[in-house]
C-alpha angles and dihedrals in degrees: 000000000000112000110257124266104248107221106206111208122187128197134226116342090004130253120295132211118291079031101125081229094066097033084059094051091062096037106047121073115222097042132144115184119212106226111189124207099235104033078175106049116022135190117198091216081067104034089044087051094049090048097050094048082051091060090048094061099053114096115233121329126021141195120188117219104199135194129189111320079359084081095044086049091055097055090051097074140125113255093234096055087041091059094076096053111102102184142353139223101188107184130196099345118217124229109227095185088059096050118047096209079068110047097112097070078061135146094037113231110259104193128104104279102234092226139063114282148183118192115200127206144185119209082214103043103149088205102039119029107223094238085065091046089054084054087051093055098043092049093042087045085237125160104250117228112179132196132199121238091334090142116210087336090246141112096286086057092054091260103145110138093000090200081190093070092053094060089058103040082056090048082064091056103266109132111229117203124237083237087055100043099034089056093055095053082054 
């Protein structure tokens, strides 16, 4: 079986460089990257729209590495574009009804996601208290991985490589390589 295509899905105001989202980018082999037309103000319809053209594009298999209002994004999804995803690393979820830039990704889908996914999040996140993240899983049916005091998991938050991240994102079937793996241990 063909390893799956890995979706990388930033969040407001994308992911910069140093970000683990864009280190993998570079380092994994197999990733599309969504890239959205307004970082600053976004419109689910749009974003929505990008991600699932994304998916389109994979061949075969994919599993969506999100990060931010890249998860909310993801579970917005429509059934027939989340039926070819095949696993999910949603990072850091944002919460849309607490920031009004983005209110449109409110209300947040509250319904079993139909795929396999890890939720990740942080006891100190400055955008999603962790309370609310643990709602999200339960209500997505996603396996809860907490972190203490890891802020926004981001590079503010000292989040370069995250080698974490890329156990799990192994745990979901994507082969990391021992170059890739063995970079972000360094």
């Amino acid at each position: 079986m063909s390893s799956p295509t890995v979706v990388i899905v930033p969040g407001w105001r994308n992911s910069g460089p140093g970000h683990w989202q864009s280190l993998w980018t570079e380092r994994l082999p197999n990733v599309l990257r969504v890239e959205q037309d307004d970082w600053v103000s976004p419109l689910k319809h749009a974003w929505v729209a990008r991600l699932g053209e994304t998916i389109e594009r994979a061949p075969g298999p994919v599993v969506v590495v999100a990060h931010s209002l890249g998860c909310i994004t993801t579970t917005h999804l429509p059934p027939a574009i989340a039926g070819r995803i095949a696993g999910a690393l949603l990072v850091a979820p944002a919460d849309p009804e607490r920031r009004g830039v983005l209110a449109d990704f409110a209300p947040v889908p509250y319904q079993k996601l139909p795929y396999r996914s890890i939720l990740v999040a942080s006891s100190n996140d400055p955008y999603c208290p962790v309370r609310l993240a643990g709602a999200y899983a339960r209500a997505w049916g996603s396996e809860f991985v907490r972190l203490n005091e890891a802020g926004h998991i981001n590079v503010d938050s000292g989040h370069g490589e995250w080698p974490l991240g890329l156990a799990l994102l192994q745990s979901l079937g994507v082969p990391v390589s021992a170059h890739a793996a063995a970079v972000a241990w360094l």
